[in-house]
NUBADO-990555 format. One record per atom (N, C-alpha, C, O): residue in one letter; x, y, z. Coordinates in steps of 0.2 Angstrom, whole numbers, plus 5000, padded with zeros to 4 digits. Example, Ala and Ser with C-alpha at 12.3 -4.5 7.8 and 13.67 -1.06 7.14 Angstrom:
// residues 2
a506649725039
a506249785039
a506649845039
a507149835042
s506449895035
s506849955036
s506450005039
s506750065040
END
This chain:
// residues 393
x500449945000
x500050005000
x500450065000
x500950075004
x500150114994
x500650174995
x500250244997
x499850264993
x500450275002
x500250355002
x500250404997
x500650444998
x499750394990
x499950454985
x499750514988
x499450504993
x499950594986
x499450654984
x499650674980
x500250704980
x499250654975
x498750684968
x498750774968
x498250804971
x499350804964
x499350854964
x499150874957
x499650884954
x498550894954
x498250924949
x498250984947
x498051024951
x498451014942
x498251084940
x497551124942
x497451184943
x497051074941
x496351074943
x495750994943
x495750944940
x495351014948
x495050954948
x494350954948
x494051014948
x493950914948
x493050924948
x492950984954
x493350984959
x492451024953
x492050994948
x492151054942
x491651064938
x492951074943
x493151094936
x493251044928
x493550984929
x493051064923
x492851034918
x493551034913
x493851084911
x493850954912
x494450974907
x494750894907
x494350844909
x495250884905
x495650824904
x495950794910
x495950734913
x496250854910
x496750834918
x496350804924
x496450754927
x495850854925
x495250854932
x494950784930
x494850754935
x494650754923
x494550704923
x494950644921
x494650594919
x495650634922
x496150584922
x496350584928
x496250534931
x496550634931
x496650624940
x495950594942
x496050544945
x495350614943
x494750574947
x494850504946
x494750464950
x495050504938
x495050414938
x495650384940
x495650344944
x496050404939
x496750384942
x496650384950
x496650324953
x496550424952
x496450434960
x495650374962
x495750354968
x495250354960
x494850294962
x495150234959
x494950184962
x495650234955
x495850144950
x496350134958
x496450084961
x496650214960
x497350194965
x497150184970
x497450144974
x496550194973
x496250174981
x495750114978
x495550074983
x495550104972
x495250034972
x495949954971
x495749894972
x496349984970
x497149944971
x497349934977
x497649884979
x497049974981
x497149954990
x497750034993
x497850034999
x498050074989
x498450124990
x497650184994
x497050174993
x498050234998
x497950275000
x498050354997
x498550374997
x497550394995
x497650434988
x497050514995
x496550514998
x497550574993
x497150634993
x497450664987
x497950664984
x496850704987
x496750774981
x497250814985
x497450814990
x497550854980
x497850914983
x497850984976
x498350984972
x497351024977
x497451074971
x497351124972
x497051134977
x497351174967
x497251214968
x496351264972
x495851234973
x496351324972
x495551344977
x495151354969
x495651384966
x494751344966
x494251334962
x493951414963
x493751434957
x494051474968
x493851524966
x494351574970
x494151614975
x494951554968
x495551584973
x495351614977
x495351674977
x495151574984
x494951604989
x495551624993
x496051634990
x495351645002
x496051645004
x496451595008
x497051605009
x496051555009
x496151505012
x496151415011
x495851405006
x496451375014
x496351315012
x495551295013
x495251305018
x495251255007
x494751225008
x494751145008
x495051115004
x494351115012
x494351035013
x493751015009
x493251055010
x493750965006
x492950915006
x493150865002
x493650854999
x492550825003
x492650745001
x492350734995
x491750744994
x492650704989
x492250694984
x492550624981
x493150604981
x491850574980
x491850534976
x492350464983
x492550404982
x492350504991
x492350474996
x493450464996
x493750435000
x493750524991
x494150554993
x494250614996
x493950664993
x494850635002
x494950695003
x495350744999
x495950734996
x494850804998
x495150854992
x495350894998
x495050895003
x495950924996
x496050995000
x496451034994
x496851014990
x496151094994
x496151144989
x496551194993
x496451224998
x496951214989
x497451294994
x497651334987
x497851314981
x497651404988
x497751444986
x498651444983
x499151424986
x498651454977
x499351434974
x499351494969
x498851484965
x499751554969
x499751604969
x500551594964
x501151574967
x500551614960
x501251664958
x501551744954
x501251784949
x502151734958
x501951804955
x502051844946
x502151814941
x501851914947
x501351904939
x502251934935
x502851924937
x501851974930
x502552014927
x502752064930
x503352074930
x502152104935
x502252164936
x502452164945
x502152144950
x503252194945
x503552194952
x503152214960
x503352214966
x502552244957
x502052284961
x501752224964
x501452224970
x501652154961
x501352114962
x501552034967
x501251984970
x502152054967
x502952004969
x502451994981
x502251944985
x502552054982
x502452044987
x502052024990
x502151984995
x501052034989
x500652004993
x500551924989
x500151884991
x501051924983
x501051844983
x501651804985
x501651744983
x502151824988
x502351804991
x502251765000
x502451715003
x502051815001
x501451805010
x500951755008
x500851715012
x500551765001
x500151715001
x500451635000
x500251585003
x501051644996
x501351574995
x501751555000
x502051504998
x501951575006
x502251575011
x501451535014
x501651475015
x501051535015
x500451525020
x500151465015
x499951425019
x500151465010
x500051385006
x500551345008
x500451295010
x501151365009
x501751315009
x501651305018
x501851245019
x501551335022
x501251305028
x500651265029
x500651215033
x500351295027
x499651215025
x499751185022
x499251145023
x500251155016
x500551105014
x500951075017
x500851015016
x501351085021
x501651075026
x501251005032
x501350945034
x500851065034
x500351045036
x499950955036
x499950905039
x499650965029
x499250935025
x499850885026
x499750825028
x500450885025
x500950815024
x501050785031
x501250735032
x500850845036
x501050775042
x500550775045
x500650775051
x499950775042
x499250725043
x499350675037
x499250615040
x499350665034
x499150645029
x499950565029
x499950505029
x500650605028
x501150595028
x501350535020
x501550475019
x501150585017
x501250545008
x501850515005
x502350555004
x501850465004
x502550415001
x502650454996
x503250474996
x502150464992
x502350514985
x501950564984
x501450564986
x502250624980
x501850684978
x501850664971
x502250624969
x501550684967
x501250664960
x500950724955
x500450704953
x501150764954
x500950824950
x500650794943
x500850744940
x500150824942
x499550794933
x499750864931
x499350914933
x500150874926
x500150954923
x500351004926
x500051034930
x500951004924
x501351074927
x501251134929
x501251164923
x501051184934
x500751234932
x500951284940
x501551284941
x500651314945
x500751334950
x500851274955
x501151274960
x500551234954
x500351164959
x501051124958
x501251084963
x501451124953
x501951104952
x502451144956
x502651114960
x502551184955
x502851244961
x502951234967
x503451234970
x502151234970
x502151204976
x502551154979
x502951154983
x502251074974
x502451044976
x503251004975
x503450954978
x503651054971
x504251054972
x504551074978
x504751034983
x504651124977
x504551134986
x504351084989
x504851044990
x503751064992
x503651034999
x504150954999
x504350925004
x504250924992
x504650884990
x505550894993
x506050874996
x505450944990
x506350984994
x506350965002
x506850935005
x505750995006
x505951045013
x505550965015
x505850955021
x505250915013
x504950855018
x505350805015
x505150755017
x505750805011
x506350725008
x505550685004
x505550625005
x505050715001
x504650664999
x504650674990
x504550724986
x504750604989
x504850564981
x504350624978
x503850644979
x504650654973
x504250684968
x504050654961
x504550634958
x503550644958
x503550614950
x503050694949
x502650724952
x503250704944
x503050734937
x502750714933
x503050664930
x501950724930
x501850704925
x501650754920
x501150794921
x502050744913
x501850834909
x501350794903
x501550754899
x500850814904
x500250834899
x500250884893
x499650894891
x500750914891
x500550944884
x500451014886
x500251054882
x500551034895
x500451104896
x501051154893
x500851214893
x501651154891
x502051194890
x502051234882
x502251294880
x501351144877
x501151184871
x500451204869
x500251244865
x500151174874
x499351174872
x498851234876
x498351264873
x499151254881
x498951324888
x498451344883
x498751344878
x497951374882
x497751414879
x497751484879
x497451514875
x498151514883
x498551574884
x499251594881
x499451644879
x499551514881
x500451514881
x500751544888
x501151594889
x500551504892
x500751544898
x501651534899
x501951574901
x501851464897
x502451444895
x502951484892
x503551484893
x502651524889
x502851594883
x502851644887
x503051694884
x502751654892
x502451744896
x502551724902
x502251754907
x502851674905
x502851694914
x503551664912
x503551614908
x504151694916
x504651694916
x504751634924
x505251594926
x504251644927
x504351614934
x504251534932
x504551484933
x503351534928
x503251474926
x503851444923
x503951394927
x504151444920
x504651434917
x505251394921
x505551334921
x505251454924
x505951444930
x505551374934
x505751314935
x505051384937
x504651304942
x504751264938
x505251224940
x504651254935
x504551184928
x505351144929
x505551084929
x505651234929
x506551184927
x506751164933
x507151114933
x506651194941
x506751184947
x506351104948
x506651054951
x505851114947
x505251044946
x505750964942
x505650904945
x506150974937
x506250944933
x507050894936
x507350844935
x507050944940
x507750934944
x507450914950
x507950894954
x507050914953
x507050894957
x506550814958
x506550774963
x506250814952
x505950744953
x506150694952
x506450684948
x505950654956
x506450574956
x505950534949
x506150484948
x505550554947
x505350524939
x504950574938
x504650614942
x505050574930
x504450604924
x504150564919
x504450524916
x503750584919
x503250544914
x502850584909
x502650634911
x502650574903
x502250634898
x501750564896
x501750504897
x501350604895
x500650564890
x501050544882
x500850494879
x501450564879
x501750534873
x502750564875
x503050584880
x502750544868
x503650544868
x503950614865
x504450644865
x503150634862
x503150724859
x503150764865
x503650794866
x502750754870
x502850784877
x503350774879
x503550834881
x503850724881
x504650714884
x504850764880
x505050814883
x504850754874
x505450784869
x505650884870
x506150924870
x504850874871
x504750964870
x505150994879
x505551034880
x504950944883
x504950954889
x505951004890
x506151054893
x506450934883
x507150954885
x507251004888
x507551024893
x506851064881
x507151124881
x507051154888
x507451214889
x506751134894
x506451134900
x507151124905
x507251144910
x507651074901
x507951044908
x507850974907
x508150964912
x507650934905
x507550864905
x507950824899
x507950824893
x508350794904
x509050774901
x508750714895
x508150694895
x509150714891
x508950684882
x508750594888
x508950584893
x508550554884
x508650474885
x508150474892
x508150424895
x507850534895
x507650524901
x506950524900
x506650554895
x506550504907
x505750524908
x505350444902
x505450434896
x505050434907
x504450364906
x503950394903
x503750454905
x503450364896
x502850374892
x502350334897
x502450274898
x501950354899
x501350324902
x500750364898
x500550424899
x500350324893
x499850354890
x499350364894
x499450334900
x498750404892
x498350434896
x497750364898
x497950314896
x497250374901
x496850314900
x496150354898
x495950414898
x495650294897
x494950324898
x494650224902
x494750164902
x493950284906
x493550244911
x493050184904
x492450204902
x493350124902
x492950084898
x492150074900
x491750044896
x492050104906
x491250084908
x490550124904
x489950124903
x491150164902
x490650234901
x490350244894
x490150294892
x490250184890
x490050144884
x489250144884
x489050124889
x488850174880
x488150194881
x488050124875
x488450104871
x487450124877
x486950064870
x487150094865
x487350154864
x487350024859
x487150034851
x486850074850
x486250074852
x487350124843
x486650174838
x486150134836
x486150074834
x485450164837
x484950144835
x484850164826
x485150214824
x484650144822
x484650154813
x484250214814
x483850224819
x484150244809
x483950284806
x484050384806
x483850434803
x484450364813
x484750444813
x485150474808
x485450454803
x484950544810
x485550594804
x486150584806
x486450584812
x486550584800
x487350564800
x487550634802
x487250684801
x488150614804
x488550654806
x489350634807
x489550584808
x489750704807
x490550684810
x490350734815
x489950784815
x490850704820
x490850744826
x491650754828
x492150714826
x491550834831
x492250874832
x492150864838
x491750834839
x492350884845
x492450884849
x493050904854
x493550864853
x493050954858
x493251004863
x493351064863
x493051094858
x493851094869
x493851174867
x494051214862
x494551234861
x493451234859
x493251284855
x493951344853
x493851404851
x494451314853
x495151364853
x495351344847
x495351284845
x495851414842
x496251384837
x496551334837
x496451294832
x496751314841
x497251244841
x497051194840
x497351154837
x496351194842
x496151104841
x495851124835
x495251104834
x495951154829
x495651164824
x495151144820
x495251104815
x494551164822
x493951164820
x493951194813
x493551174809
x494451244811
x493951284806
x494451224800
x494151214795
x495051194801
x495351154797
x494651094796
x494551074790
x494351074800
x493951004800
x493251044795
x492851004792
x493251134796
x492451154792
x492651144784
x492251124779
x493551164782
x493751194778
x493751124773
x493551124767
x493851054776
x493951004776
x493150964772
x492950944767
x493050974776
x491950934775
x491751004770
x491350994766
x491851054770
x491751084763
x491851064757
x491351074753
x492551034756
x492551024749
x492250954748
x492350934742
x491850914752
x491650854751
x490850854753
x490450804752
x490650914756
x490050904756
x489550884752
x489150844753
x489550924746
x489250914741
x489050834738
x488550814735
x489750794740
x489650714739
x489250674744
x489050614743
x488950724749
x488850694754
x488250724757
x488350764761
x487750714753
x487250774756
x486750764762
x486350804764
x486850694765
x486350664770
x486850654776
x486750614781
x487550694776
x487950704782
x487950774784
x488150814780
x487950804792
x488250864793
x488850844799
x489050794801
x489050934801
x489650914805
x489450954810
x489251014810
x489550894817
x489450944824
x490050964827
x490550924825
x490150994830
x490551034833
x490251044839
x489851094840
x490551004847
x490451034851
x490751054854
x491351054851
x490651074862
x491051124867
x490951224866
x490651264862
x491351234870
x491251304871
x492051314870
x492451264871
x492251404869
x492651444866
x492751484863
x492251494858
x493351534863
x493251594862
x493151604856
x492851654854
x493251544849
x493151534842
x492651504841
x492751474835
x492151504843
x491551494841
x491351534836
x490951514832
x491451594836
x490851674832
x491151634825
x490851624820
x491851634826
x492551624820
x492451574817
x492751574811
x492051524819
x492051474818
x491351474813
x491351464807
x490751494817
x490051494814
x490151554808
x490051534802
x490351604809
x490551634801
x491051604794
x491051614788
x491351564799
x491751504791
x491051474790
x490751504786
x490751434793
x490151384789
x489851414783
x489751394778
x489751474787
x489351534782
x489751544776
x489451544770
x490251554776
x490751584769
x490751524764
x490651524758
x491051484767
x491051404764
x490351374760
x490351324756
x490051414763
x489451384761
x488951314765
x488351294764
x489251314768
x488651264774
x488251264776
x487951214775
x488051344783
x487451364782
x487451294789
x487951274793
x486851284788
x486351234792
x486851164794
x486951134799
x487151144787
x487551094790
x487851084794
x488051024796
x488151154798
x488651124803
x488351154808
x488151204808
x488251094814
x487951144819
x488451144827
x488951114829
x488251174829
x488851194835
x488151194843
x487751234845
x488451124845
x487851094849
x488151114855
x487751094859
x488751154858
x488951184866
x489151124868
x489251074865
x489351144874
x489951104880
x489151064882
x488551084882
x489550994882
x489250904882
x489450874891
x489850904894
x489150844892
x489550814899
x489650754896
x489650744890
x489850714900
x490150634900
x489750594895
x489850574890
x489150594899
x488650554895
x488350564888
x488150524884
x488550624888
x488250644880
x488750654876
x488750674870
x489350644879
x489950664873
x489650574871
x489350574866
x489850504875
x489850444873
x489350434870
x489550384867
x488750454868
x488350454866
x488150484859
x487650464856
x488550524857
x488450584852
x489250534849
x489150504844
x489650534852
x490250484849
x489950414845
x490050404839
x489550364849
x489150314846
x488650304841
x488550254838
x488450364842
x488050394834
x488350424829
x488050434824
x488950434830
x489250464822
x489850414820
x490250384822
x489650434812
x489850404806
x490650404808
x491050354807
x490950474810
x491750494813
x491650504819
x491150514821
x492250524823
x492450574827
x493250614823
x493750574820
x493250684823
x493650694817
x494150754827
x493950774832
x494750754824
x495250784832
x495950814827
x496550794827
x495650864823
x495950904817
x496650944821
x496950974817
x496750954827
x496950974832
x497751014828
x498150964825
x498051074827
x498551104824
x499251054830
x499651024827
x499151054834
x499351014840
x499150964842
x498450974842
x499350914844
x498850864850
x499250824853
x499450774851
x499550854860
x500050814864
x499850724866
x500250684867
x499150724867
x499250634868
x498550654860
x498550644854
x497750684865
x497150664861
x496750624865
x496450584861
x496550604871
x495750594872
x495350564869
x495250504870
x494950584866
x494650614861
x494650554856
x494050534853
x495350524855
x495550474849
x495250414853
x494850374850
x495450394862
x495150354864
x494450334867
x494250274868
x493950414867
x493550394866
x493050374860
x492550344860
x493450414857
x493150384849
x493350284848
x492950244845
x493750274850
x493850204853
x493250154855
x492950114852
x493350174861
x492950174865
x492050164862
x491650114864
x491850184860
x491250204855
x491250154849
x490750124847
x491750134847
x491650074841
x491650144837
x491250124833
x491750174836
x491650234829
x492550254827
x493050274831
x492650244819
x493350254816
x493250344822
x492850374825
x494150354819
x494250424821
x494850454815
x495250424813
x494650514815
x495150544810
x495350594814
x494950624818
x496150594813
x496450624818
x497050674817
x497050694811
x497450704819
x497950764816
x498450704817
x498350654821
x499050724814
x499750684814
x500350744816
x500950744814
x500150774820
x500550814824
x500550804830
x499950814833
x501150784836
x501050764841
x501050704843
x501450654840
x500650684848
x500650624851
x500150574850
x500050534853
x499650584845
x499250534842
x499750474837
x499650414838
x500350504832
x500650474828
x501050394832
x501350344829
x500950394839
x501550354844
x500850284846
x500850224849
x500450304844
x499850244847
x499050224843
x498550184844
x499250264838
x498650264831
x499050214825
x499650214823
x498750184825
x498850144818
x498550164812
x497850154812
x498950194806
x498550234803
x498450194798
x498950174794
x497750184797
x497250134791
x497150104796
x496650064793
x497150084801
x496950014806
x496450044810
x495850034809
x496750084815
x496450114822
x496150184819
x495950224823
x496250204815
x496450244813
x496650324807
x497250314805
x496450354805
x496750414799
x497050464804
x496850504807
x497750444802
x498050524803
x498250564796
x498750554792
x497850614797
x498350674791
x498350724793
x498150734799
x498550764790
x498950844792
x498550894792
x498550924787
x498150904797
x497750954794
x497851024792
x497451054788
x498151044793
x498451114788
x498351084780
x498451114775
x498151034780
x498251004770
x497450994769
x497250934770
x497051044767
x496251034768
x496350984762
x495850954763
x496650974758
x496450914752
x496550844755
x496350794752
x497050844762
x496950794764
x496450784769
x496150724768
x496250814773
x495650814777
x495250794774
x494750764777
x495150824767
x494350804765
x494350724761
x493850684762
x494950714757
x495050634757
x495050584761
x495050524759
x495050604769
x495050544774
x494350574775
x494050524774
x493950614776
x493350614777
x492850584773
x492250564775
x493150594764
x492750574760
x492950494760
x492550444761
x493250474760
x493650384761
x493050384768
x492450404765
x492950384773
x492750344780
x492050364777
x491750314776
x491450444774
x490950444775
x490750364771
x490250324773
x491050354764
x490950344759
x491050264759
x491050234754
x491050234765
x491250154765
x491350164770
x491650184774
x490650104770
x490350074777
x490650024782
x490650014788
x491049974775
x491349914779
x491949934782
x492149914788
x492350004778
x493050024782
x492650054790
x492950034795
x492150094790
x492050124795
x491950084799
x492250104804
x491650024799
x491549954805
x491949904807
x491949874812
x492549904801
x493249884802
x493849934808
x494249924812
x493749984806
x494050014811
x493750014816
x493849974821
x493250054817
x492950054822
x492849974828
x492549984833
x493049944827
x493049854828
x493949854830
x494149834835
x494249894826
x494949894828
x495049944833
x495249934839
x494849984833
x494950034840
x494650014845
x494950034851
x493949974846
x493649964849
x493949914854
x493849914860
x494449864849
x495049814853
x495549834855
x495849794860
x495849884853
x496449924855
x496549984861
x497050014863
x495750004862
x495650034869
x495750014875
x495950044880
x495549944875
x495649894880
x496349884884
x496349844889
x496949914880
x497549904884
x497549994886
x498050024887
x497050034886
x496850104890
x496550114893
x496450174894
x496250044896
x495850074902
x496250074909
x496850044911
x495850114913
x496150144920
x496650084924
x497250104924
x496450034926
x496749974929
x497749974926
x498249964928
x497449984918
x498449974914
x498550034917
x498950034922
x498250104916
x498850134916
x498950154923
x499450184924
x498650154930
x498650144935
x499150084937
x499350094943
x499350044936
x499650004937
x500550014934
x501049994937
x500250024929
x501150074924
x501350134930
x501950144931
x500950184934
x501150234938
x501250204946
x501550234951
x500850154947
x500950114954
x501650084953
x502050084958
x501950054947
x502550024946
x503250094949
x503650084954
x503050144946
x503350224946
x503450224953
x504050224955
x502950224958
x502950244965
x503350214969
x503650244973
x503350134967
x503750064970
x504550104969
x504950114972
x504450104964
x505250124960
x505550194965
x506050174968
x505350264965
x505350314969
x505550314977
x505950344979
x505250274980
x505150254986
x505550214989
x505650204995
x505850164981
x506550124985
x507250164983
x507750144985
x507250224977
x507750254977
x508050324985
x507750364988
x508550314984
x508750394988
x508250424985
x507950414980
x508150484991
x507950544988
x508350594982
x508950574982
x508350624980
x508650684975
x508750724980
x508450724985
x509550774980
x509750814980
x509250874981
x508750874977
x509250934987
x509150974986
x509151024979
x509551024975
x508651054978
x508751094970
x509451144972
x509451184976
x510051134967
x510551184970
x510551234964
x510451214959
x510751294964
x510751344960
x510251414962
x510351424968
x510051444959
x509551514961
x509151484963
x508751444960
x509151524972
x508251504974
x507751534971
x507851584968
x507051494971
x506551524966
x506251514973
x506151464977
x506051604973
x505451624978
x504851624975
x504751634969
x504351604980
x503551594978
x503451634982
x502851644983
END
């Protein structure tokens, strides 16, 4: 049995990938027989630490404060981070965790360096794609974030990324070449809704945050030039984001109109749901450090067409599991859409293949690939103080 805490960028009933890979991770490790608390950030930067139980784990949420660009701002967060890092303090000698565990590097990763320093307790790392995906580039604009990441990376006794695109990016970080463990992401296999029923309207389905990056307007640009072939299919696009407006006025110029519709942010049940009735799941993504998205499409029995930038190219089988093409090349996007709308045996052939190859992605493997991590962590020394420029919080 081990003492995790699960230290998250964010967690329910905040909405996102991380929030829902840590809940699952954190129930697969106390249904394994380990000992697991939340530890993340306050949900409305309160000022104080808050406690509560979810899902029959303890959450404690603390204020994780850094400082901004402007030197006006250095001092009431420093007092504040001085008073989290005593409630963390705190929290570790109740609780007293064999390991600390960061999901996405961010303020919480900050923290937790530190309290890894000043308590001799194992740190692992794990980077998610936050240094390219942030939808700010906060990677780009906080000199401090930056500096934590590389103090972080020195001082954890393992790293791990969701792909090997994520290690690589990390070097520039500080993360020595040949180093740091692939643990792909998982998804919770139960959450499989009934077979489509016959007679619905076709569709390909886009899904997530409504941002450049995950390029939507690539996937409008794409079903454009093929629609015409296809006139008893349209394309949804859910989720919410800033490029929504940007989005609904390409449909219009393109010519679409009515076909594409933009159905809003889905919860769990209706993403599985909306995934098992369509013809695609399309993850046209400019970027995509692992993709989700690809396993829930799995998941579903429904093919997925996918971008071949990042970390989908390390676990897709392309023709099998799988279309990956370039989305920046709209003549290719519209040939794998027109191939999958356009033949039904391939779409059931994949779909059938992914639907096989999900199964070494559910919670239990990759819970077990990070329970391996912890054993390993815990029978090494500890790591060196971080030596070089102290980084104040």
């Amino acid at each position: 049995m081990t003492r995790i805490a699960l230290l998250p960028s964010a967690y329910p009933p905040s909405l996102g990938g991380v929030e829902e890979l840590t809940r699952h991770l954190a129930l697969t490790l106390r249904a394994a027989g380990d000992e697991v608390e939340i530890w993340t950030s306050c949900i409305d930067h309160g000022e104080g630490t808050e406690v509560s139980w979810q899902d029959g784990i303890l959450v404690r949420r603390f204020p994780m404060p850094l400082p901004g660009a402007r030197p006006g701002s250095w001092p009431p967060v420093a007092s504040d981070g001085r008073r989290t890092l005593v409630d963390l303090r705190r929290a570790a000698e109740e609780f007293r965790p064999d390991v600390l565990h960061v999901q996405c590097f961010g303020p919480n990763g900050a923290y937790a360096t530190a309290l890894s320093r000043w308590r001799r307790i194992p740190l692992v790392v794990t980077l998610q794609g936050e240094t390219v995906m942030d939808d700010a580039d906060i990677y780009q604009e906080s000199h401090t974030l930056r500096a934590a990441l590389r103090a972080g990376l020195r001082q954890a006794s393992a790293v791990t990324g969701c792909s090997r695109f994520t290690l690589d990016d990390a070097r520039r970080f500080g993360l020595p070449a040949e180093t740091g463990e692939i643990v792909f992401n998982g998804v919770a296999l139960d959450e499989t809704p009934a077979p489509r029923v016959g007679g619905d309207q076709r569709y390909v389905l886009g899904i997530g945050r409504v941002v450049d990056k995950k390029g939507f307007d690539l996937l409008i640009r794409g079903f454009a030039r093929i629609a015409d072939r296809h006139m008893d299919v349209e394309l949804r696009i859910g989720g919410s984001g800033p490029a929504l407006g940007e989005l609904a006025r390409l449909a219009e110029a393109t010519g679409l109109g009515a076909r594409v519709r933009f159905i809003g942010r889905q919860d769990r049940a209706e993403v599985a749901v909306l995934m098992a009735g369509a013809d695609c799941v399309a993850m046209p993504s400019r970027l995509e450090p692992f993709g989700i998205v690809v396993l829930e499409g799995w998941r579903a029995g429904t093919p997925v067409l996918c971008t071949s930038y990042g970390g989908p190219p390390e676990f897709v089988d392309d023709g099998v599991t799988g279309l990956l093409v370039d989305p920046f090349d709209t003549d290719a996007v519209a040939t794998a859409l027109d191939r999958l709308l356009g033949d039904a045996a391939l779409r059931r052939s994949m779909g059938a293949a992914g639907a096989a190859r999900v199964r070494g992605f559910g919670w239990p493997v990759i819970a077990e690939q990070y329970r391996s991590i912890y054993r390993s962590v815990r029978a090494a020394p500890a790591p060196e103080s971080v030596r070089g420029r102290r980084m104040d919080l």
